[in-house]
N, C-alpha and C positions, 0 to 999 in steps of 0.2 A: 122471788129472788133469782138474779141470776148469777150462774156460775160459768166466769170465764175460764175454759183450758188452754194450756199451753203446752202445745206439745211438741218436744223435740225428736222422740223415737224415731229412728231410719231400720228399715227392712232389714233382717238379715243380722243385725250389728252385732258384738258379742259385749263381755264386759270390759275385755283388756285384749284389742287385738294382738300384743305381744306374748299374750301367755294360748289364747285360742284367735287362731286367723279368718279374718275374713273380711271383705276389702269395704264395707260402709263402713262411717264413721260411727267409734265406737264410743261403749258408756264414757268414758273420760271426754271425748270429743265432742260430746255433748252439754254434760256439765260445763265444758270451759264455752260454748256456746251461750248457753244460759249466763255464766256469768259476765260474759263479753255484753251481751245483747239481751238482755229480760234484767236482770240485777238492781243492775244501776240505770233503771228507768222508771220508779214509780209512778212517775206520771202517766208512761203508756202501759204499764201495767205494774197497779197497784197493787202489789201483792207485799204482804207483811209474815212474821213469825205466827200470826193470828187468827188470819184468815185464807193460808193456804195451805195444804196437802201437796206432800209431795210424794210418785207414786214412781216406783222403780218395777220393773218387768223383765231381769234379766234370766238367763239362764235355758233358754230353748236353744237359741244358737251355740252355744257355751257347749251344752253337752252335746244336740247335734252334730257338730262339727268335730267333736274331740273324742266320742266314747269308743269307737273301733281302734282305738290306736294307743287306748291307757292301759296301764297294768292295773286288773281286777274292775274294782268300778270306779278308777277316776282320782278317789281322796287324796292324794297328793297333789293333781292338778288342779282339781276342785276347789281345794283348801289355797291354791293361791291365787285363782280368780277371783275368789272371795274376799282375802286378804286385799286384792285390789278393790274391788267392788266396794267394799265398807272403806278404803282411803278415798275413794270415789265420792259416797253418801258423806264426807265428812267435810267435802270442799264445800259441798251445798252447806251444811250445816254452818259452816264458816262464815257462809255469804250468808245467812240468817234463816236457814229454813230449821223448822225444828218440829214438824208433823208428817211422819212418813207412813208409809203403807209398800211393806216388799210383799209383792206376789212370789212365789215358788213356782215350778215346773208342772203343767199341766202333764199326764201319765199320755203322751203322745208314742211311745213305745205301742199303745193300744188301738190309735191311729194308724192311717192306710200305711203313711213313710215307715212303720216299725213292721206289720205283718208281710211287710213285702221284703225284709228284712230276711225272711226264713223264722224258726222258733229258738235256735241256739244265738244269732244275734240279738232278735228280742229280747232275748230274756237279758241281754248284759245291757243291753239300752235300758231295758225297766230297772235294772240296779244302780245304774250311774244315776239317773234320774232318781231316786230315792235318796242316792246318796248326796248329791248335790243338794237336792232338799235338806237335809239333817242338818247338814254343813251351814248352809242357809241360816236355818232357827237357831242354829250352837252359835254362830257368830254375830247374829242378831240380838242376843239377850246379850250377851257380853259387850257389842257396841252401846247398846239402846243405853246399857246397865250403869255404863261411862259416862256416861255426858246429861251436867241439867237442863232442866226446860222442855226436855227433848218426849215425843210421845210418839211409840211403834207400834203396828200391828207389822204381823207377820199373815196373810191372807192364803190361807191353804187351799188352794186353786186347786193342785192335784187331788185330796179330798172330793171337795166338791164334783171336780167332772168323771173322775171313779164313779161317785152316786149319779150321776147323769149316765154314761155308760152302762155300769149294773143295768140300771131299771130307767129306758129310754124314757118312754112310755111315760113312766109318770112325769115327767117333765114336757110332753110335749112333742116329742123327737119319735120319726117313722123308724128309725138306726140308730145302733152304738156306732157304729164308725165307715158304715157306707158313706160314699158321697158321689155326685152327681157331675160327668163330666162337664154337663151344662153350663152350670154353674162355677166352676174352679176356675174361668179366668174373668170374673164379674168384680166390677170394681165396686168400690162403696159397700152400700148395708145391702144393697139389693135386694128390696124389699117386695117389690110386685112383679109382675112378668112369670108364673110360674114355668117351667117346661114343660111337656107332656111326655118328654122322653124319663121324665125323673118321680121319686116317691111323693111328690106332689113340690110346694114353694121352698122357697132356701132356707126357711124356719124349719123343715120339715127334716133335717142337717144338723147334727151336732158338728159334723168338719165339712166346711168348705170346697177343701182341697183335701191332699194327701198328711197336711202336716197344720193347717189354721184351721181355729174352730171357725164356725159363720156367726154373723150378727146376734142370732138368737141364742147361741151359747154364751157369747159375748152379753148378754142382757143379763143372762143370770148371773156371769160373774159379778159384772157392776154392782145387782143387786146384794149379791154378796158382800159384795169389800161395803157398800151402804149399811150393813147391819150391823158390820162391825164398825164403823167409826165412833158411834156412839162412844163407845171407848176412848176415843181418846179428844172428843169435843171438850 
């Protein structure tokens, strides 16, 4: 079987550049994309209430960009990103999607961008982060809770690569959160060419860079959000 993606994600983006800034087109900009150009084209891309997933990824740039400038960790800003975020997931709904999958905030506070940070920043970067998560799942059940037809997973990403950090090793990873100059500006999966300057291939990498995991993180996640669908096939 195959499975067509469509992906509109741009680098960088937030959920609501008016509430947190940053100059790519953001989640709303996207959606009106989609519904411009993918919607009302079944033909070129058949996609129904039935046989699509729709997969939202917000909240790294959100807090990134915001959490040194909120009072405590964020909940007031947070809570209205999100408010936007979910009028966001409702356009889609509107246009006819009715299978989602929201990721939450990988714990990147534990990441190279957070310990370079100093330990008194980190630690408020790791609370925004926690908090924007909470916020996350409280406004998730209460959308999801609203509306028929409709089937969510909430996919705890932060969870997950916690247990990757913990205990590299068993996952595969030479590092919780070293990474390889070599490697941080490789495009794509970059999957062979290892360096010789580095802990071995880009698999050998839970991050990439300073702030993205690499491929091979990325595979477990996939694998992840894959176990949970079952839920809502």
């Amino acid at each position: 079987m195959l499975t067509l993606s469509v992906t509109l994600a741009v680098s960088g983006a937030t959920s609501n550049q008016d509430i947190v800034y940053t100059s790519p087109p953001d989640f709303r900009s996207q959606v009106t994309s989609f519904i411009n150009f993918v919607a009302p084209f079944p033909d070129k891309v058949a996609w129904t209430k039935n046989n699509s997933i729709f997969t939202v990824s917000f909240g790294t740039n959100d807090v990134y960009r915001s959490y040194e400038n909120t009072v405590g960790n964020g909940t007031s800003l947070y809570s209205q990103d999100l408010d936007s975020y979910f009028a966001t997931v409702d356009r889609l709904y509107t246009a006819g999607a009715r299978r989602f999958v929201f990721n939450n905030v990988v714990p990147f506070d534990r990441a190279q961008v957070g310990k370079d940070q100093g330990a008194t920043v980190q630690a408020k970067l790791k609370g925004s982060i926690l908090d924007f998560n909470s916020q996350l799942a409280s406004k998730a059940r209460v959308y999801c809770g609203s509306k028929p037809e409709i089937a969510c997973v909430v996919f705890d990403t932060h969870t997950l690569f916690t247990a990757i950090m913990d205990n590299p090793g068993n996952f595969g990873f030479a590092t919780a959160d070293g990474v390889c100059s070599a490697y941080a500006n490789r495009g794509g999966c970059a999957v062979l060419g290892a360096d010789s300057s580095c802990l071995g291939p880009v698999s050998a990498y839970v991050w990439k860079d300073a702030l993205h995991p690499t491929w091979a993180a990325d595979t477990l996640w996939a694998k992840g959000v894959i176990a949970e669908l079952s839920a809502i096939q």
